[in-house]
N, C-alpha and C positions, 0 to 999 in steps of 0.2 A: 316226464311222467305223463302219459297218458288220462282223459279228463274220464272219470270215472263214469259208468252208465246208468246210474242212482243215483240219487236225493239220500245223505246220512243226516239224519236231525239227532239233536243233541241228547235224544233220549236215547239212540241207538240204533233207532227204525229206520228203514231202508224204504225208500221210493224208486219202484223201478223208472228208468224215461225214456218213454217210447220214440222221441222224436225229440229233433232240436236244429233249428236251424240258424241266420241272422237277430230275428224277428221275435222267434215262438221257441217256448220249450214245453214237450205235451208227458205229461206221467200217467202213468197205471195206479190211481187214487184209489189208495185202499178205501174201506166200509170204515165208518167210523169217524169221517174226520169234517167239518162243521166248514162250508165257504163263505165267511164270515167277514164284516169289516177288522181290518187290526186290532181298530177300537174295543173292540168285540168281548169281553174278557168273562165272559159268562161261563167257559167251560176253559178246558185245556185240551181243549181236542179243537181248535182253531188253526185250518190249516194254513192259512193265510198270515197267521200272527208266526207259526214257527218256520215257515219258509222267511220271512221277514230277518227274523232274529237270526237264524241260521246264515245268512247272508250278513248281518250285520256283524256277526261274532268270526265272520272271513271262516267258514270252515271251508273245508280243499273242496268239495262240489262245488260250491260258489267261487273261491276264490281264484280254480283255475280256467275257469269260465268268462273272468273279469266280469262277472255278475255284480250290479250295485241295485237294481231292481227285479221284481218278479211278480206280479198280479195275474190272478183267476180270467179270462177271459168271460165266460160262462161258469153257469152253476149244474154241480151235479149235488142230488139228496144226499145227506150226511151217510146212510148206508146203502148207497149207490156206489159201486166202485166202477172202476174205468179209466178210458181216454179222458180227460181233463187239460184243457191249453190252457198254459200261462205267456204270458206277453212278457218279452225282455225290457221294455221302454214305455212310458205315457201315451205317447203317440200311436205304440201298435196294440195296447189296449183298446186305445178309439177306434182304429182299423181295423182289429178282425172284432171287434164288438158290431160293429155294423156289419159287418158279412152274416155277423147271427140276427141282426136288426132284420136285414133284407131277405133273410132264407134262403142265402147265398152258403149255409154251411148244410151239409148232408148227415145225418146223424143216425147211429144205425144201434137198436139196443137190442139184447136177452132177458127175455122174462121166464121167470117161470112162476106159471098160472094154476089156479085150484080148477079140475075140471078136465072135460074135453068142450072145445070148441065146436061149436057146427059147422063152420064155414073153414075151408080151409087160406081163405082167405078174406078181409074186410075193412073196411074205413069209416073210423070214428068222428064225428064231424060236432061232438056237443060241446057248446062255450061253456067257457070255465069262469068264473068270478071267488072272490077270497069268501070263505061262510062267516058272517058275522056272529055269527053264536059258538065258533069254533077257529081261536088267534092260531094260525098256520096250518089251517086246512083249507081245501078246496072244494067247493060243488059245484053241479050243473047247474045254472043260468040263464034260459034260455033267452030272455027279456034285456039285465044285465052284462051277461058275461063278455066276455071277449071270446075271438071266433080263435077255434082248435082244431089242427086233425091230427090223426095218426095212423097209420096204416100199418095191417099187423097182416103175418104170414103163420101157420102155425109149421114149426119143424118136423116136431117130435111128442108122440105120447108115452106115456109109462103110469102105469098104475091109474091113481086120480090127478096125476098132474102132467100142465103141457108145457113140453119150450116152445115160445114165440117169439118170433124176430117182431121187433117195433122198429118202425121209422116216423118219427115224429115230424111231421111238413113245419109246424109252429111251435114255439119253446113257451109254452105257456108254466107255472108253476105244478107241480105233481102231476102233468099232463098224460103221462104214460098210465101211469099210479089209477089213476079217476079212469080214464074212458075204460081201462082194462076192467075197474069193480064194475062200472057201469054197463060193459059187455057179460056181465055176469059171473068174470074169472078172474078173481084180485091176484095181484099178486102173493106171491108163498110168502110170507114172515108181513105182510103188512098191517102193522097193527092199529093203523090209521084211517085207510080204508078198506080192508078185509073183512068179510063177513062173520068171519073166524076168528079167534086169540089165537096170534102164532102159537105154533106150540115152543115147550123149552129149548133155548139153544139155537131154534132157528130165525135163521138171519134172512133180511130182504131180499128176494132174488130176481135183482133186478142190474145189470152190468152195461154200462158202455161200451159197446165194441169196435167202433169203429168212426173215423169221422173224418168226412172228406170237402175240399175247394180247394180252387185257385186262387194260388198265392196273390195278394195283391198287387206286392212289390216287383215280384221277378215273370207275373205271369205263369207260375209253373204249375200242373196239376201233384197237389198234396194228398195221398190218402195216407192216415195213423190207424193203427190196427192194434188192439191191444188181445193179450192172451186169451184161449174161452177155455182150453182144456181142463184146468181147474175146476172152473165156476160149474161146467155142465156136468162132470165128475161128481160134484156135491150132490147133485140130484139124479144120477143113475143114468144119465144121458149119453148118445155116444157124440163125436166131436162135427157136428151139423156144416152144411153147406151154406153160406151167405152169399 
């Protein structure tokens, strides 16, 4: 029997997987799910603790995989969906974690933003540091923070809201989230930093689309591409050029 092309966790849900190779196995991380230590037990939405368990309880994703390990390479926001790598081993944790250490990973997102942009194109260059008067938020810093860019393309308007490609040069925490409020056009559903109360129902619109290097091990050029027709469907978009 063939190794199936999803993640079934034992609630029922399905993880699409966009990629898999020796090394890395990369999924389509749905909105909603927390990358979190094991330890972690604050929610049930810890995606880490149930790939864990799900692996340990031998379901047929894992089992026919000979899967005995699975860890988050990087971090995507709880309602950030996307490309998401997991390491098969200790070892290729350490190793593609430093490919995101050294900016050796290419990282390609969809926003969509409150507004129209001015520029059709721009680079955000403000350091980020964690706000002390606010545990898991972020602000500019220009003094403290750590140095950030990102660079944005805008696709497409409709109404009062744009899609913009991000490509984030530095993986700083909320980095996309912050320079985009700080360009003036938060993103849609962010209720963290938007200027606005999402309204009901609506969710963050912000997706990982893509994420590209060379393989460490084999030398090969990797690029993982996760679905967008969905996601721009939500917001009236037609299916954009990247």
């Amino acid at each position: 029997m063939p190794k199936p092309d999803h993640i079934e966790l034992a609630t029922g849900e399905r993880i699409a997987i966009l990629y898999e190779d020796r090394a890395v196995l990369a999924i389509d991380k749905p909105r909603g799910w927390m990358l979190v230590p094991f330890s972690w037990q604050k929610t049930n939405r810890n995606l880490q603790a149930a790939l864990t368990s799900s692996i340990a309880a031998r379901d047929f994703w894992a089992r026919s995989r000979g899967l005995r390990f699975l860890r988050f390479v990087h971090r995507l926001d709880a309602d950030t969906s996307g490309v998401l790598l997991l390491a098969k081993s200790p070892g290729a944790v350490k190793t593609f974690g430093a490919l995101f250490e050294s900016r050796r990973m290419e990282k390609i997102y969809l926003a969509v933003v409150r507004g129209r942009p001015k520029h059709s194109e721009w680079i955000c260059r403000l350091k980020l540091a964690p706000d002390p008067k606010a545990i898991g938020r972020m602000k500019v810093d220009a003094r403290h923070g750590k140095e950030a860019e990102t660079r944005f393309r805008v696709l497409q308007s409709k109404g009062d809201i744009t899609l913009v490609e991000a490509h984030p040069v530095t993986g700083r925490t909320h980095q996309i989230r912050v320079h985009l409020a700080e360009s003036g056009h938060p993103v849609v559903g962010d209720e963290l930093y938007g200027l606005q109360a999402a309204k009901e129902g609506e969710q963050l619109g912000l997706r990982a689309v893509s994420l590209s290097y060379t393989d460490p091990f084999v030398r090969r050029r990797v690029e993982i591409t996760a679905p967008v027709v969905e996601f721009v469907g939500e917001y009236g978009f037609d299916i954009p050029k990247l």
